[in-house]
C-alpha positions as CSV (number, residue, x, y, z in Angstrom):
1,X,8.4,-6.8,-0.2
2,X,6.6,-4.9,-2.8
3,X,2.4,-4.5,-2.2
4,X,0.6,-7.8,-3.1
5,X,-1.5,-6.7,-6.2
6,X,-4.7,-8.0,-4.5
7,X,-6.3,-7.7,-1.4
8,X,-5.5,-11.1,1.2
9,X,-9.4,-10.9,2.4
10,X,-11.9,-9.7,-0.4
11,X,-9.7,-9.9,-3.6
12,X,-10.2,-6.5,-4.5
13,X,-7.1,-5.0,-6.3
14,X,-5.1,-2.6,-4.6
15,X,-1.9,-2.3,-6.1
16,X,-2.3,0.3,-8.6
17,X,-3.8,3.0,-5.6
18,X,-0.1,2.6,-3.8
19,X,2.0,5.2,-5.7
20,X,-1.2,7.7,-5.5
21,X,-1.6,7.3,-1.7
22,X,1.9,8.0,-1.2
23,X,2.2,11.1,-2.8
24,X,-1.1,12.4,-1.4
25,X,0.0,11.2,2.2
26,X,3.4,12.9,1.6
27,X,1.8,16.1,0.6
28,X,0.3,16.1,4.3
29,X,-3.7,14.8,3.5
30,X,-5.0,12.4,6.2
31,X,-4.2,9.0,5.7
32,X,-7.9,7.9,6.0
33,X,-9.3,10.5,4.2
34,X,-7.3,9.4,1.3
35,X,-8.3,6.3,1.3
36,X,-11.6,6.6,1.9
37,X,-11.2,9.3,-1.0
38,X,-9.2,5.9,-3.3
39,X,-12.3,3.4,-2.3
40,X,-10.7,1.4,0.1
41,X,-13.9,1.4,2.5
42,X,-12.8,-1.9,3.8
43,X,-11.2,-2.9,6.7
44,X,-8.9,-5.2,5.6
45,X,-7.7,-3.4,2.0
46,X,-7.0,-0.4,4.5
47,X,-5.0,-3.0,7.3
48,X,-2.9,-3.9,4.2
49,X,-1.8,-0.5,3.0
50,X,-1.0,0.5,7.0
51,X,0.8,-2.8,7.5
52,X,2.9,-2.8,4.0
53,X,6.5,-2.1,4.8
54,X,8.3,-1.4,1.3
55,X,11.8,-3.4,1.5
56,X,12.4,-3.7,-1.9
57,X,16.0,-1.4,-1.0
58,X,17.0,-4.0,1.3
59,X,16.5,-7.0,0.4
60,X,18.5,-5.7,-3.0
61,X,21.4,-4.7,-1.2
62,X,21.9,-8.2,-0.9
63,X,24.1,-10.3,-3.3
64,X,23.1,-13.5,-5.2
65,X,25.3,-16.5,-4.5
């Protein structure tokens, strides 16, 4: 739902670079670029931010029982 705050693979924190990636990738920079530019150099830390699917909006449009 929201971006784990480390890395699956090497443990290397990630979660503070979403909100800047987003806005720079928005603005129209090349996603790679950008995160070559953040320091994500590795395979894996870069699979995660491609992969992440934010679904925080709908999994709260659900009610609790």
């Amino acid at each position: 739902m929201i971006i784990p705050v480390r890395c699956f693979s090497c443990g290397k924190p990630v979660a503070h670079l979403r909100q800047e990636y987003d806005e720079r990738v928005k603005k129209g920079e090349e996603p790679g670029k950008v995160m070559t530019s953040l320091g994500l150099k590795r395979y894996c830390c870069r699979a995660l931010f491609l992969g992440h699917v934010d679904l925080m909006d709908t999994a709260s449009s659900f009610k609790r029982f």
